[in-house]
C-alpha positions in Angstrom: 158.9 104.4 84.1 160.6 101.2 85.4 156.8 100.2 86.2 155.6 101.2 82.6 158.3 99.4 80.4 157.3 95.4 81.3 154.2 96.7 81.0 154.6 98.0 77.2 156.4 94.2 77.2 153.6 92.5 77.9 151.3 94.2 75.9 153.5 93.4 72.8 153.6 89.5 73.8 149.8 89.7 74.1 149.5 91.1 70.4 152.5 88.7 69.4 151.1 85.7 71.1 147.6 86.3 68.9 149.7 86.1 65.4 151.8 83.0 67.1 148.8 80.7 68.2 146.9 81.3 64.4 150.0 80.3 63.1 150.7 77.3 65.3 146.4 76.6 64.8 147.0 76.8 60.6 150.0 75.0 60.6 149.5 72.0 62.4 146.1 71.8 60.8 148.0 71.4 57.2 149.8 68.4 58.8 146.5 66.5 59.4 146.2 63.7 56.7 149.9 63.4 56.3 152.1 60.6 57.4 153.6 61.0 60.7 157.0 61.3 59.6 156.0 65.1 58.4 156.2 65.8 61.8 159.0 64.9 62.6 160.3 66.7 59.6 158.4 69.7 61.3 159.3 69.5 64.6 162.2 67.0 65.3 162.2 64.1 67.3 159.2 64.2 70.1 159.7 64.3 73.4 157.3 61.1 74.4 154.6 58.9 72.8 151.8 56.7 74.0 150.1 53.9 72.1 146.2 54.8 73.1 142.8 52.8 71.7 144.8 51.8 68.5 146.4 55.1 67.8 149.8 56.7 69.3 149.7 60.3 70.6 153.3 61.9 70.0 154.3 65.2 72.4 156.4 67.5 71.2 157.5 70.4 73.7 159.2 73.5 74.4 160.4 74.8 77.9 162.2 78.0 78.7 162.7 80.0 82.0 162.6 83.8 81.4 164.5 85.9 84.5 163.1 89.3 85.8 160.9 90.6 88.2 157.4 90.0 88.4 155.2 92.4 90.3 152.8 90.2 90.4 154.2 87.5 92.8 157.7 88.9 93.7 159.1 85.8 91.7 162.2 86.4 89.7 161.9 83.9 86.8 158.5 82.8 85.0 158.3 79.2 83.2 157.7 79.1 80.2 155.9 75.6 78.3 154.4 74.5 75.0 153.3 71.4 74.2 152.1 69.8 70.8 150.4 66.7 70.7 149.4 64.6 67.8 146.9 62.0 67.4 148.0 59.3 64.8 146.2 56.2 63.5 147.7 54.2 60.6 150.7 55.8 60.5 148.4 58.7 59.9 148.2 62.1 61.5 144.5 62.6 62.3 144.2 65.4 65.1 145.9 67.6 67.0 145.7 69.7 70.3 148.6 71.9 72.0 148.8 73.7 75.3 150.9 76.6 76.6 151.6 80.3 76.8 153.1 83.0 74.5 157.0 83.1 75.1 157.1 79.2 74.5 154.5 78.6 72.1 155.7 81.8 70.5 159.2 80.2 69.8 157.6 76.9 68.8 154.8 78.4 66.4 158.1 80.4 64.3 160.3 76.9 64.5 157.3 74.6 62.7 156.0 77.9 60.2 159.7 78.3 59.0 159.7 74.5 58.5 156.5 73.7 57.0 156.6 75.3 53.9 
């Protein structure tokens, strides 16, 4: 049973992690066309920004350490990361990408749907 229950726990992240990332995909799609302060209405103050071929890309993250066992590796914590990034010309926000896995992007996906609206 100790074997079975992170199991269970994973399997719930997994179907969690689906609804997260469709909700992090739909809502940074309705910020593209709008000026860049939205964002940081949305998501705070970024974490870095580069000016790039006349454009600035802004990164937005969110890092967390969970603490268990992992039967995997023997490792006793797992990182956790998400990171956001927007592609803005003109003041503009014209595209987006974002990278990560499901306890991070999880917590980020709820923080920007909660805000967007």
């Amino acid at each position: 049973m100790k074997v079975l229950a992170p199991l269970l726990l994973l399997l719930c992240g997994c179907a969690t992690y689906g609804a997260s990332q469709a909700s992090l995909e739909s809502n940074l799609r309705a910020l593209i066309g709008q000026p860049v302060a939205r964002a940081y209405d949305v998501l705070g103050l970024p974490r870095g920004k580069i000016e790039v071929d006349g454009g600035t890309v802004y990164t937005w993250s969110e890092e967390n350490v969970i603490s268990g066992y992992d039967v995997l590796d023997g490792d006793e914590t797992t990182p956790l990361s998400c990171s956001v990034r927007l592609m803005v010309e003109t003041g503009v926000i014209r595209r987006y990408t974002w990278t990560g896995n499901a306890g991070a992007c999880d917590v980020m996906a709820k923080a920007i749907a909660a805000r967007i609206r």
